[in-house]
ZAVEX-81366 format. One line per 4 residues: their letters; for each residue z, y, x of N, C-alpha, C. Coordinates in pm, 1 decimal, always signed. Each point is the difference from the previous one (the first is absolute). Layout:
// ZAVEX-81366
a) Z Y X Z Y X Z Y X | ...
END
This chain:
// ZAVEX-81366
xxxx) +15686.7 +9695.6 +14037.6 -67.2 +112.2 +63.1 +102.4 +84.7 +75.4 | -45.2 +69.4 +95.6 +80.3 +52.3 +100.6 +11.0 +153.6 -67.2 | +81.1 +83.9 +45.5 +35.5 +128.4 -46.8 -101.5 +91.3 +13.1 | -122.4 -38.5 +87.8 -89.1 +129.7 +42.3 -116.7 -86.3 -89.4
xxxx) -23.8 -105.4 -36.5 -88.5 -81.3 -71.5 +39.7 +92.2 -166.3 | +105.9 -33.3 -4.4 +33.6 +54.1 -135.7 -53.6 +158.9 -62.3 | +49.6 +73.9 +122.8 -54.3 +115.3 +13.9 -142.7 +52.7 -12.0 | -79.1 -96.8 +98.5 -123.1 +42.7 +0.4 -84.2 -67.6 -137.7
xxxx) +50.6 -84.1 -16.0 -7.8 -62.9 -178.1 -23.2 +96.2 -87.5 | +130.3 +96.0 -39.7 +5.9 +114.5 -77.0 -44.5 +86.9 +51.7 | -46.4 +18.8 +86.4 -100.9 +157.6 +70.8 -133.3 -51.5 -52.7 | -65.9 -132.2 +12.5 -100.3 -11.5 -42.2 -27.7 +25.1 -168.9
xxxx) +98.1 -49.8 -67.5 +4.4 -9.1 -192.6 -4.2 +128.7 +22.0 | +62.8 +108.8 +54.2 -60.7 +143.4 -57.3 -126.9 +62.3 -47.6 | -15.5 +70.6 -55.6 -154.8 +79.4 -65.0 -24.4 +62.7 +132.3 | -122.7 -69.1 -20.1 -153.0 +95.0 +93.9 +86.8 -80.1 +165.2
xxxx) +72.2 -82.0 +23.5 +12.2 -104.6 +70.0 -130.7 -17.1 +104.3 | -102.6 -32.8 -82.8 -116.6 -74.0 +60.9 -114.6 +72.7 +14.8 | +31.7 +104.0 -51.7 -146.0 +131.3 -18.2 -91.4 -9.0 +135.8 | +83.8 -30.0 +99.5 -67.7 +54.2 +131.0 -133.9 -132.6 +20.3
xxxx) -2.3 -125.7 -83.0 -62.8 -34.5 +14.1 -122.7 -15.4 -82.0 | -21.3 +95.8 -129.3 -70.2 +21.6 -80.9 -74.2 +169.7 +68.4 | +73.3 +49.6 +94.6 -72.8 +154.6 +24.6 -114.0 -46.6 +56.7 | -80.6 +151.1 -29.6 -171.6 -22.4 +69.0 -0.3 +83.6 +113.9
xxxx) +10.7 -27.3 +101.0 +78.3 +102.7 +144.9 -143.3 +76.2 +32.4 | -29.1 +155.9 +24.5 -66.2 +86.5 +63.5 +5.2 -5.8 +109.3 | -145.1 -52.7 +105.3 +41.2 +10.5 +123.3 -84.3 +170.9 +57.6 | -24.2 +99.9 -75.6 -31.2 +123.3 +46.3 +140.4 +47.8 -96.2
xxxx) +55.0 -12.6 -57.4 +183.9 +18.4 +24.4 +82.8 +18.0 +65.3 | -16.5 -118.7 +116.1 +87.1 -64.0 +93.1 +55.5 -90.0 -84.2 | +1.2 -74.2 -133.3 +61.6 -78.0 -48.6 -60.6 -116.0 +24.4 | +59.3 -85.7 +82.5 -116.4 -181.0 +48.9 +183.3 -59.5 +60.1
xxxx) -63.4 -116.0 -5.8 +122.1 -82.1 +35.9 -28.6 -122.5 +63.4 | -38.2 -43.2 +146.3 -28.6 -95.2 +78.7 +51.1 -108.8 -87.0 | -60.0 -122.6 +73.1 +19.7 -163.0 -44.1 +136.5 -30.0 +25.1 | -3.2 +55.1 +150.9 +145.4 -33.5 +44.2 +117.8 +51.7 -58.3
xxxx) -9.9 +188.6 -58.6 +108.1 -5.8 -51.4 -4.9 -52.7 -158.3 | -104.2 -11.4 -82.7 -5.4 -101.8 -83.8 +81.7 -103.2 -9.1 | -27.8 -44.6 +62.4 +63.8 -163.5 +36.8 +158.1 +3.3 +34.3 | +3.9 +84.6 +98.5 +147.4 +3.8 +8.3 +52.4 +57.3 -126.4
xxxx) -24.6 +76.1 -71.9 +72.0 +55.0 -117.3 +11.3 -122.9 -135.4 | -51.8 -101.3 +17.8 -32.1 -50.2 -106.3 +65.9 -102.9 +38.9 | -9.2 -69.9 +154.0 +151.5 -36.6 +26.5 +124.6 -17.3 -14.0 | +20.3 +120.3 +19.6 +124.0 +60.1 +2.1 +23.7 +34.2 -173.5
xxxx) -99.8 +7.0 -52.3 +52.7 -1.9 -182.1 +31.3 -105.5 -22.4 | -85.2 -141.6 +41.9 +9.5 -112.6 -24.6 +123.8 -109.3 +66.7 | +73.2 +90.8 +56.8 +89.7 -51.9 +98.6 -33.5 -136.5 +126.5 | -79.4 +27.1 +60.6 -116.7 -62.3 +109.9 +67.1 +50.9 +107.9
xxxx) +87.5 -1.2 +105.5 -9.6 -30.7 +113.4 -103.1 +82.7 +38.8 | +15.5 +49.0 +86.1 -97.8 +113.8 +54.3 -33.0 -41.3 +152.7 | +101.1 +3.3 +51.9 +55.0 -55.1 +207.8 +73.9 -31.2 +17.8 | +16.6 -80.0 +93.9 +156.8 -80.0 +40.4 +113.7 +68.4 -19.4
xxxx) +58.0 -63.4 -33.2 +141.4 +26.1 +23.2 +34.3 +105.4 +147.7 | +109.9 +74.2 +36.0 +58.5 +72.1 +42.6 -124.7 +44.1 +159.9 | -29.1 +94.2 -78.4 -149.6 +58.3 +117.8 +78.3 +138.5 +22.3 | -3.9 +86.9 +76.4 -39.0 +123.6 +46.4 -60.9 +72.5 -73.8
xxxx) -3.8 +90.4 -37.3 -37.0 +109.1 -85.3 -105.3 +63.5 +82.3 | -113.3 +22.6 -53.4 -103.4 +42.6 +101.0 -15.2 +128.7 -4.0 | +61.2 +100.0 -117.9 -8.1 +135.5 +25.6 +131.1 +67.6 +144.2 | +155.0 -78.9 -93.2 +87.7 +47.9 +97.4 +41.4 -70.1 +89.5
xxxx) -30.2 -124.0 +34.7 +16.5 -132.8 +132.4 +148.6 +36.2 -0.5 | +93.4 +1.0 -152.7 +159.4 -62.7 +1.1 +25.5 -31.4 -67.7 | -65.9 -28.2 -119.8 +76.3 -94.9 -107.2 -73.9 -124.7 -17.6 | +97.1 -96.6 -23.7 -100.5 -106.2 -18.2 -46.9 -39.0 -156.9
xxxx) -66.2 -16.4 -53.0 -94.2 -52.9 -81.2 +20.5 -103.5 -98.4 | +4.4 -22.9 -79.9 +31.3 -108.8 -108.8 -140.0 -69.2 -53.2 | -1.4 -83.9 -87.5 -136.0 -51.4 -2.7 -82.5 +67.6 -80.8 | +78.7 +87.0 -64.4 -71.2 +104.3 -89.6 -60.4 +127.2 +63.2
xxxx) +52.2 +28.2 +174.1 -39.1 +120.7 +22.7 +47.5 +112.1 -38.6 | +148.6 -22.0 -55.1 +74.5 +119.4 -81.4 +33.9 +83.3 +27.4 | +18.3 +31.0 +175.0 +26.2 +173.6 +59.5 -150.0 +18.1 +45.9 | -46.0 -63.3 -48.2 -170.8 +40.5 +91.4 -64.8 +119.5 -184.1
xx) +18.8 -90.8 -100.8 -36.2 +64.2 -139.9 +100.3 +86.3 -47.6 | +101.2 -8.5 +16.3 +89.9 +138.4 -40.2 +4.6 +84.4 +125.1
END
């Protein structure tokens, strides 16, 4: 396993880790959570490849992109 595999390994074994997928979301809250970002989050827990390799950053069009999307989520 690679160093960020390892990592996200032990971020997951933490408590309440997974809560977000047991919550009952209020949508007169504002608490709702699209398919899409669903999916991408569960992805990205699951270590899934998200988009190609070295893309453009679509907020700041200068960094490029890893397959994880990692200056796009931090």
């Amino acid at each position: 396993m690679t160093t960020r595999q390892k990592t996200v390994f032990e971020c997951l074994k933490a408590a309440h880790a997974r809560d977000f997928l047991l919550a009952i979301l209020i949508d007169g809250l504002g608490q709702h959570m699209s398919t899409v970002e669903y999916h991408t989050i569960l992805k990205y827990r699951l270590m899934i490849p998200i988009f190609p390799k070295d893309e453009d950053c679509p907020v700041c069009r200068k960094a490029c992109l890893d397959t994880f999307r990692e200056h796009a989520v931090h």
